[in-house]
KOLMAR-195720 format. One record per residue (C-alpha): x, y negated, z; residue number from 1; residue in one letter; chain. Coordinates in Angstrom, 2 decimals. Each point is the difference from the previous one (the first is absolute). Last residue first. Layout:
BEGIN
c1 c2 c3 resi resn chain
X Y Z NUM a A $
...
! end
This chain:
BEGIN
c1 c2 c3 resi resn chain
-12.31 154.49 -84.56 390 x A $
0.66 -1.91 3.02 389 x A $
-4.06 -0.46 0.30 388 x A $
-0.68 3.60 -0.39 387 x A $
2.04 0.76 3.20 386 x A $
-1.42 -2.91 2.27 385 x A $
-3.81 1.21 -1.22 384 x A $
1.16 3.45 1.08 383 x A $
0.97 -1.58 3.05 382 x A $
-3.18 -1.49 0.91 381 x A $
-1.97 2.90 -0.69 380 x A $
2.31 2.26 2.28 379 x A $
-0.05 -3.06 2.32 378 x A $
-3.56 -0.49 0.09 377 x A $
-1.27 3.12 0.19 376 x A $
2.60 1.24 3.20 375 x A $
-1.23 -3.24 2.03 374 x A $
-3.83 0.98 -0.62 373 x A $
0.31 3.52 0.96 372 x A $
2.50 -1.13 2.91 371 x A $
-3.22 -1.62 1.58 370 x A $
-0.63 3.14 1.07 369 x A $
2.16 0.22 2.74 368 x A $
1.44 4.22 0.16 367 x A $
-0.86 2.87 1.94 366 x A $
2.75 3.30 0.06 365 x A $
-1.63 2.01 3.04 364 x A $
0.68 3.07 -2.38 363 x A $
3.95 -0.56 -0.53 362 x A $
1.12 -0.21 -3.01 361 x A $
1.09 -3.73 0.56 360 x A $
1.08 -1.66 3.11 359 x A $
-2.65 -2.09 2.05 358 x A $
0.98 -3.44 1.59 357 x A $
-3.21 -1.05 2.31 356 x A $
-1.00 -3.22 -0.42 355 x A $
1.62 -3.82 1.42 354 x A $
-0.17 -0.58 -4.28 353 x A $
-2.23 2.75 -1.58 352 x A $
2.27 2.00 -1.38 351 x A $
-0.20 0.99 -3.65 350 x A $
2.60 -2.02 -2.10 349 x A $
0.92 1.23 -3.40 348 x A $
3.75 0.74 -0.73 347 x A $
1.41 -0.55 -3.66 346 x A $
0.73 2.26 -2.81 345 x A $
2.17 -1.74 -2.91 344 x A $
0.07 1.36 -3.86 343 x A $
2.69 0.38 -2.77 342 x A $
-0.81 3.24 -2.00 341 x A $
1.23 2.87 -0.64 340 x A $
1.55 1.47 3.44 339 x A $
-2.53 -2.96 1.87 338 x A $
-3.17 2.35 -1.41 337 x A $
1.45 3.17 2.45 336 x A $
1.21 -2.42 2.77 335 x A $
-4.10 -0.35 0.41 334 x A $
0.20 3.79 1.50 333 x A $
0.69 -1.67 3.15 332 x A $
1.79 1.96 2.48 331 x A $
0.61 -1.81 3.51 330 x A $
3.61 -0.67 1.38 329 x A $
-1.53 -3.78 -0.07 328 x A $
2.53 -2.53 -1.01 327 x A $
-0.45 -3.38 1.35 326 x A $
-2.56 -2.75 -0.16 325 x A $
0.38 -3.74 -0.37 324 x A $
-3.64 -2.21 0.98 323 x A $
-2.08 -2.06 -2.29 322 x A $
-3.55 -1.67 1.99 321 x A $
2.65 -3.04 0.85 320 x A $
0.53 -0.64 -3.78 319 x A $
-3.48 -0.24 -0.59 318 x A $
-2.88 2.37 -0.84 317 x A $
-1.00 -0.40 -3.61 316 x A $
2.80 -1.96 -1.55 315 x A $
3.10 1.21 2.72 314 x A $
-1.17 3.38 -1.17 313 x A $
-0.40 0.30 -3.72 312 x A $
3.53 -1.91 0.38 311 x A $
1.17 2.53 2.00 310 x A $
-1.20 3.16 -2.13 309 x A $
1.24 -1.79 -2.90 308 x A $
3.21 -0.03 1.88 307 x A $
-0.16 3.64 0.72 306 x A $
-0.09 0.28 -3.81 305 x A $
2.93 -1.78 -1.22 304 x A $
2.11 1.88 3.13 303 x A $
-1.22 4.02 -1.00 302 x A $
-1.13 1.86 2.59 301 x A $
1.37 3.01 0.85 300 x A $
-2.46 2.63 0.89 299 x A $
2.33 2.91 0.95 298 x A $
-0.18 3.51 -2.09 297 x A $
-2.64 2.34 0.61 296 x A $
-0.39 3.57 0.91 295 x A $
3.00 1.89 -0.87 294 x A $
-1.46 3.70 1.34 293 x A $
2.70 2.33 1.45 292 x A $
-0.85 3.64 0.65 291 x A $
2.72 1.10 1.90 290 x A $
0.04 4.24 0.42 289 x A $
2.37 1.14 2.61 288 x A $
1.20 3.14 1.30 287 x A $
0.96 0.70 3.20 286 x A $
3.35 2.09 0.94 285 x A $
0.68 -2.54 3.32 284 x A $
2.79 -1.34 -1.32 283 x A $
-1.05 -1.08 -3.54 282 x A $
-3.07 -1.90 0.96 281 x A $
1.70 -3.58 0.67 280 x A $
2.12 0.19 -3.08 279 x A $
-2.91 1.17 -2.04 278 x A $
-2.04 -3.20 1.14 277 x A $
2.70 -1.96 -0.83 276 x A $
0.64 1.31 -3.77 275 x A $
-4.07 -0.82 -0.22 274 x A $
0.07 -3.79 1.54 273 x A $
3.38 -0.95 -1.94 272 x A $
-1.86 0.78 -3.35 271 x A $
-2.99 -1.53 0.79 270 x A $
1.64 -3.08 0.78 269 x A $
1.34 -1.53 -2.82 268 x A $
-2.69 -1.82 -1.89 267 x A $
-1.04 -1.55 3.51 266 x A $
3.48 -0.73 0.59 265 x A $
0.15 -2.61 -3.10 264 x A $
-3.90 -1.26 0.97 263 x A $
1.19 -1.60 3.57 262 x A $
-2.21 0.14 3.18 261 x A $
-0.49 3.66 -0.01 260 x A $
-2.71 2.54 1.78 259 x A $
0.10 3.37 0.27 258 x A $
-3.41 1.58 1.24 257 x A $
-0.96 3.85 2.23 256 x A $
-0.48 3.11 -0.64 255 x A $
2.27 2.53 2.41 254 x A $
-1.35 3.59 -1.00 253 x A $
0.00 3.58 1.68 252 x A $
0.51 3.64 -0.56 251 x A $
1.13 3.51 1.43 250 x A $
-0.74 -1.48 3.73 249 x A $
1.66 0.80 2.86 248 x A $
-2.16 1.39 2.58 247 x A $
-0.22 -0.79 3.91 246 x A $
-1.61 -3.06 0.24 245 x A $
-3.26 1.32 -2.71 244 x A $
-1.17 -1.57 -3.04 243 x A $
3.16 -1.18 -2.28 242 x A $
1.24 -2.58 -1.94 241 x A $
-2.36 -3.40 -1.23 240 x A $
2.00 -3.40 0.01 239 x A $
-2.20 -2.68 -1.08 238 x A $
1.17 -3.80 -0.69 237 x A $
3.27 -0.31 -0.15 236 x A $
2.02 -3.58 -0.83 235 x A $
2.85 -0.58 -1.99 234 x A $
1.18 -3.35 -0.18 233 x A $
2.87 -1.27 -3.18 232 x A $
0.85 -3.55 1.09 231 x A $
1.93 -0.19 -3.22 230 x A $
2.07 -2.75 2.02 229 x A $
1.15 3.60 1.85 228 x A $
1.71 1.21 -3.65 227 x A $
-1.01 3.58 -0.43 226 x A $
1.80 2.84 1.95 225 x A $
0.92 -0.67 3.17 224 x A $
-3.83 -1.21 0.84 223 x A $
-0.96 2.47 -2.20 222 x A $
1.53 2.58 1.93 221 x A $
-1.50 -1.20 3.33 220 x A $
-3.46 -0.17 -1.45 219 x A $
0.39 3.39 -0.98 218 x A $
1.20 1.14 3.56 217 x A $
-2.91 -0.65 2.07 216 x A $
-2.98 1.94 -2.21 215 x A $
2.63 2.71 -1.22 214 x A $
1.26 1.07 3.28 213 x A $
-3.40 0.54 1.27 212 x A $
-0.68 1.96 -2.75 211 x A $
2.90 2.23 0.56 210 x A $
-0.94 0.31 3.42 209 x A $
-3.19 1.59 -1.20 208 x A $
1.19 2.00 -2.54 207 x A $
2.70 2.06 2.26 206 x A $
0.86 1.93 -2.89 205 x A $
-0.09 3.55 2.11 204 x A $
1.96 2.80 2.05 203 x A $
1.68 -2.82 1.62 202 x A $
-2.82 -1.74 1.17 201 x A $
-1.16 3.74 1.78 200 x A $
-1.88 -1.53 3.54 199 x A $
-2.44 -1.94 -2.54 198 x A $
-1.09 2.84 -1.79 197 x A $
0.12 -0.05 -3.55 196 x A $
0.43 -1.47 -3.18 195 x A $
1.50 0.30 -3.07 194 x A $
0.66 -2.87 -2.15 193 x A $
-2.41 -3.01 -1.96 192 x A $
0.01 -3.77 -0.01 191 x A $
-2.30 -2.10 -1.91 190 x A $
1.65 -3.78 -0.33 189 x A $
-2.66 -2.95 -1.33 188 x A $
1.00 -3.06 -0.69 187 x A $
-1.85 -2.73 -1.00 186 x A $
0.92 -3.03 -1.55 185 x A $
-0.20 -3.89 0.06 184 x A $
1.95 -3.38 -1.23 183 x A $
-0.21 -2.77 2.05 182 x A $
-2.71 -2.83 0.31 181 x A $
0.90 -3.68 -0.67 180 x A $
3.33 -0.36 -2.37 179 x A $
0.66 -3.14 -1.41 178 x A $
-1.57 -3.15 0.63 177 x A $
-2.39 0.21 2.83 176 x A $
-3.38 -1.74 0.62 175 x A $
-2.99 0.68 2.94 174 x A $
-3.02 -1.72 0.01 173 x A $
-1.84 -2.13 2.37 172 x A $
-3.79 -0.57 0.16 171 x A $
-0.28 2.94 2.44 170 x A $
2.77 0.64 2.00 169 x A $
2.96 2.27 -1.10 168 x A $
0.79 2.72 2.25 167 x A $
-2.91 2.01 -1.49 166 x A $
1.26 -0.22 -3.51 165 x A $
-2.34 0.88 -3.03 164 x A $
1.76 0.59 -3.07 163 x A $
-0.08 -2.20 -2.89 162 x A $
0.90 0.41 -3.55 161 x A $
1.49 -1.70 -3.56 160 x A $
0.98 1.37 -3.19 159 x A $
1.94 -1.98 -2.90 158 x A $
0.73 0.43 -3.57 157 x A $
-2.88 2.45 -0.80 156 x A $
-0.54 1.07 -3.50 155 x A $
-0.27 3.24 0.96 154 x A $
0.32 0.68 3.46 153 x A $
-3.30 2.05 1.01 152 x A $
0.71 2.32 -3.42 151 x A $
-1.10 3.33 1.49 150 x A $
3.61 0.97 1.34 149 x A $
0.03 -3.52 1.84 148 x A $
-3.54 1.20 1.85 147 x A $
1.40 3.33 0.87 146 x A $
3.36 -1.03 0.80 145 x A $
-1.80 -2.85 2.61 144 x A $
-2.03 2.98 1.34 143 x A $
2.86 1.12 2.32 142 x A $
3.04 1.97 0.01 141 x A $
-0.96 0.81 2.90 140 x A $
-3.40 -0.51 1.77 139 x A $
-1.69 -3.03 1.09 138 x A $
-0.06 -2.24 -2.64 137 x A $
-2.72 2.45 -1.56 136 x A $
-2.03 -1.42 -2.59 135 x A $
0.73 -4.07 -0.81 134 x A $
-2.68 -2.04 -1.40 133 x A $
2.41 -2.06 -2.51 132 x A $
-1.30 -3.04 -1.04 131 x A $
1.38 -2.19 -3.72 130 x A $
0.10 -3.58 0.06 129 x A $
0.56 -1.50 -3.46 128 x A $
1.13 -3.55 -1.04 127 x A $
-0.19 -3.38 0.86 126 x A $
-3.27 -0.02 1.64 125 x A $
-1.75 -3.41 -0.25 124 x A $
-2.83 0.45 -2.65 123 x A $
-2.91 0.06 2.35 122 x A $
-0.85 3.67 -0.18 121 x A $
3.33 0.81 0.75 120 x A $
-0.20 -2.08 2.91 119 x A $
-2.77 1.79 1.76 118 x A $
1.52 3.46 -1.29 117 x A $
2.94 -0.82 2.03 116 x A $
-2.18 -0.94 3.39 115 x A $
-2.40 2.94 -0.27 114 x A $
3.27 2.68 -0.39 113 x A $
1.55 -1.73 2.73 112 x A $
-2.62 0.90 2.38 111 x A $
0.07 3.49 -1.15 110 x A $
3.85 0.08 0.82 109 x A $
-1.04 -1.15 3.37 108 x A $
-2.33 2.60 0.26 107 x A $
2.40 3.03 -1.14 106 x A $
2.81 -1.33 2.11 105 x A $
-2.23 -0.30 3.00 104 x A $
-1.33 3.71 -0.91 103 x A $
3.43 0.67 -0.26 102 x A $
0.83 -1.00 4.35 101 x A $
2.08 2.85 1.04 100 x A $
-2.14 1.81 1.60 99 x A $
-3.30 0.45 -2.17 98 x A $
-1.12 2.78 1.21 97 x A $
-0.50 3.68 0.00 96 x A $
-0.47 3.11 2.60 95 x A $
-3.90 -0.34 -0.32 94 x A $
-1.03 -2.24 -2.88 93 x A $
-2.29 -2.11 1.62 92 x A $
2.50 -2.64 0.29 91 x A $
-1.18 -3.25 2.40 90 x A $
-2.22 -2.53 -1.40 89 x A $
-1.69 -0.27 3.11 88 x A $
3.75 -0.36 1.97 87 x A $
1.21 2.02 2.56 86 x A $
3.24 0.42 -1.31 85 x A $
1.60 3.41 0.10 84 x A $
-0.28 1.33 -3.54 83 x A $
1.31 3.38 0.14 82 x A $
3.69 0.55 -1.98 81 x A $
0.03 1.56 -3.71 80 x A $
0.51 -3.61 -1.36 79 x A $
-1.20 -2.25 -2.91 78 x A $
0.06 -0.61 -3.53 77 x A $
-0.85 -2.55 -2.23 76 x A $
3.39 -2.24 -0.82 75 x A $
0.15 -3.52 -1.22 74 x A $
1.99 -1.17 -2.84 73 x A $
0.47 -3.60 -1.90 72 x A $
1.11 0.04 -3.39 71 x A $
1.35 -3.22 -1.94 70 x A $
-0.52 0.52 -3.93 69 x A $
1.03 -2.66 -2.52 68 x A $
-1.65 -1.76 -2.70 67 x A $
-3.11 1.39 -1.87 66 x A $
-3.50 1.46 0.96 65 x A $
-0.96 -0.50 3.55 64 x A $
-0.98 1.82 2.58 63 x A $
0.62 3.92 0.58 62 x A $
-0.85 2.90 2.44 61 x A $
1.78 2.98 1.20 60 x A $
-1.76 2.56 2.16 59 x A $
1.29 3.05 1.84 58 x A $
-0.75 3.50 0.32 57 x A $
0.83 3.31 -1.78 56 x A $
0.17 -1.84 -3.64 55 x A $
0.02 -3.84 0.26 54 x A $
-3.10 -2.00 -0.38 53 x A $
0.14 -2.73 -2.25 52 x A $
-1.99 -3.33 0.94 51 x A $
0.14 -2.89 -2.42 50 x A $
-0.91 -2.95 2.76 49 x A $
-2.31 -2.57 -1.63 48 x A $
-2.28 -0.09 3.60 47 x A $
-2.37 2.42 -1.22 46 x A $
1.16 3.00 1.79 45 x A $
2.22 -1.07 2.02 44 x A $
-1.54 0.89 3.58 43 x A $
-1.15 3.10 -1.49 42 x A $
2.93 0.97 -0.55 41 x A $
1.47 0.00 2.99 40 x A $
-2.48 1.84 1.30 39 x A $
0.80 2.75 -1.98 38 x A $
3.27 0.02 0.53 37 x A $
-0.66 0.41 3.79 36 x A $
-2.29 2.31 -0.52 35 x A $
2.33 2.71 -2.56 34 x A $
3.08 -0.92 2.65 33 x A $
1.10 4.05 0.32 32 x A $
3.39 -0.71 -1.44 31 x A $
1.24 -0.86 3.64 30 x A $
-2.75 0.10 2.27 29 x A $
-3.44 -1.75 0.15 28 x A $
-1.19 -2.46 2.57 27 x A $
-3.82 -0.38 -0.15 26 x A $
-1.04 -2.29 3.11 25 x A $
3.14 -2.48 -0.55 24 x A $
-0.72 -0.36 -3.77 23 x A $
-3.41 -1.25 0.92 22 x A $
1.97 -2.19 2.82 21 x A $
2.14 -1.20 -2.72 20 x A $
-3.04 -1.36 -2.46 19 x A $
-2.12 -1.46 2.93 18 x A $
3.32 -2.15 0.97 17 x A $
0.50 -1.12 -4.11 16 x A $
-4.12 -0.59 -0.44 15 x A $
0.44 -2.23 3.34 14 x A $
3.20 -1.97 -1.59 13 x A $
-1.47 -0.53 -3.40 12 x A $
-0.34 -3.20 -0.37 11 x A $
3.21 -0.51 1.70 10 x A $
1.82 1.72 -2.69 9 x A $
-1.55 -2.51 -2.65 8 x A $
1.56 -2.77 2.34 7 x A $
2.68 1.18 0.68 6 x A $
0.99 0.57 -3.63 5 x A $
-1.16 -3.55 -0.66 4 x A $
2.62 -1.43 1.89 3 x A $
2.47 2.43 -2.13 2 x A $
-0.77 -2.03 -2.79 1 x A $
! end
């Protein structure tokens, strides 16, 4: 069966490549994904898929009437970075683009889509497929609460997804039992005192240093504090105190990511982060405002599942085409689904073999095409492995 996956998915290889450089040109932002969802629907329409679109953004569709429900999810949205490429089909949404690779996701979930309804249509789908069109992977918590708070889960006994990998060379994909991203937050620490001139510290809260003493002695609390195989990482991104060399500042703010390897200190972190953070202040007469956002948990995939994913892969690829991966200290809202139900996430390969290596959310991001085809077949090939074990 899955031999005739590849070949419906095959059919449709140039429509699949047109499809994600459409989606390439019009990148849309988190919750803001109105063409992108509309083009995905018009690529099903017809095709026996029961399309249901989800309040805000998003779009759910069905197959299939009775037995059980596998899901497979791809997400919509793209970056706030400039599109960097110099390719025709480059983003001609100024300041956005597809950076991280979802309009792969999106066509190679489309792909699918033709190859599952092909076999419905012929009697030999054991069961129900059921396609989430993700909003809004990108930001925290996440559009996988949205989707799961509209019903995206019910019924559903297992959920399956891909994520392009740009380390990984195309044809190859990337497996991993157990956990495969890390769980993600943002922190964001507003400091206020009175300032002044910079020949007077005394006569002030010395904000500035204070700040300082915040972004490189956090991570060296944590690292005391929370269990080091946690691998607990916090990272700043924007610092912003001040306007002039010779003035302390009355305010400022340290915003930057904590990232954990292990869901138990994920749950207890927050806490540890804020009575830190007023440790580190207290000398200097500053005070501090933490506003901690749990973003999402760790994707952990699930063992019966990943070896779906394996056997999808040694079927349609080879054994020589399936390669172990480890765990990313990315954020994946996909972690969100994996809380309730038992699911797997595995590693697409994007690099042209010899070719550049790219890194993700970054605007010269470029990926193979040929992935497109590779990421159809094995999320409609292991859907098919799902149904089949019942």
């Amino acid at each position: 069966m899955l031999a005739l996956v590849a070949a419906v998915v095959d059919k449709y290889d140039d429509e699949l490549v047109a499809f994600r450089r459409d989606l390439h040109q019009h990148p849309e932002l988190s919750w803001a994904e109105r063409r992108s969802v509309d083009r995905v629907a018009e690529r099903l329409d017809g095709t026996g898929w029961r399309l249901t679109r989800t309040p805000r953004s998003g779009l759910v569709a069905d197959l299939g009437d009775s037995g059980p429900i596998v899901a497979l999810r791809a997400d919509l949205d793209a970056l706030p970075v400039d599109d960097l490429t110099t390719d025709p089909w480059r983003s001609t949404n100024e300041g956005v683009a597809h950076a991280c690779g979802h309009d792969v996701h999106v066509a190679s979930l489309v792909g699918a889509a033709h190859a599952l309804a092909e076999l419905h249509q012929q009697g030999q789908l054991a069961g129900r497929v059921r396609l989430l069109f993700q909003p809004a992977e990108e930001v925290m918590p996440g559009g996988a609460k949205h989707l799961i708070s509209h019903g995206a889960l019910e019924g559903v006994q297992r959920i399956f997804a891909l994520h392009c990998d740009p380390s990984v060379d195309v044809g190859a994909i990337g497996v991993r039992t157990g956990p495969i991203t890390s769980a993600a937050d943002r922190i964001d620490v507003r400091l206020e005192g009175n300032g002044g001139h910079t020949s007077r510290p005394h006569l002030t809260g010395d904000l500035t240093f204070a700040l300082a003493k915040i972004t490189s002695e956090l991570p060296a609390v944590l690292s005391r504090r929370m269990d080091p195989r946690a691998g607990v990482s916090v990272v700043w991104g924007m610092l912003r105190a001040g306007s002039a060399p010779n003035v302390i500042p009355d305010r400022g703010i340290a915003s930057g990511t904590v990232r954990i390897l292990e869901a138990g200190a994920w749950a207890a972190c927050e806490p540890v982060v804020r009575e830190a953070v007023l440790d580190i202040v207290r000398p200097y007469g500053i005070t501090a405002t933490v506003d901690y956002l749990q973003g999402v948990p760790p994707v952990v995939n699930d063992g019966v599942c990943t070896a779906m994913v394996t056997t999808a892969a040694d079927e349609l690829l080879g054994p020589h085409h399936r390669t172990e991966v480890g765990q990313s200290l990315g954020g994946e809202d996909f972690g969100w689904y994996l809380e309730d139900v038992p699911g797997s996430m595995f590693r697409l390969g994007t690099r042209t073999p010899g070719g550049a290596r790219f890194d993700l959310h970054q605007g010269d991001f470029e990926v193979d095409e040929q992935a497109i085809g590779y990421g159809a077949k094995m999320l409609a090939g292991v859907a098919v492995v799902a149904l089949a074990a019942g």
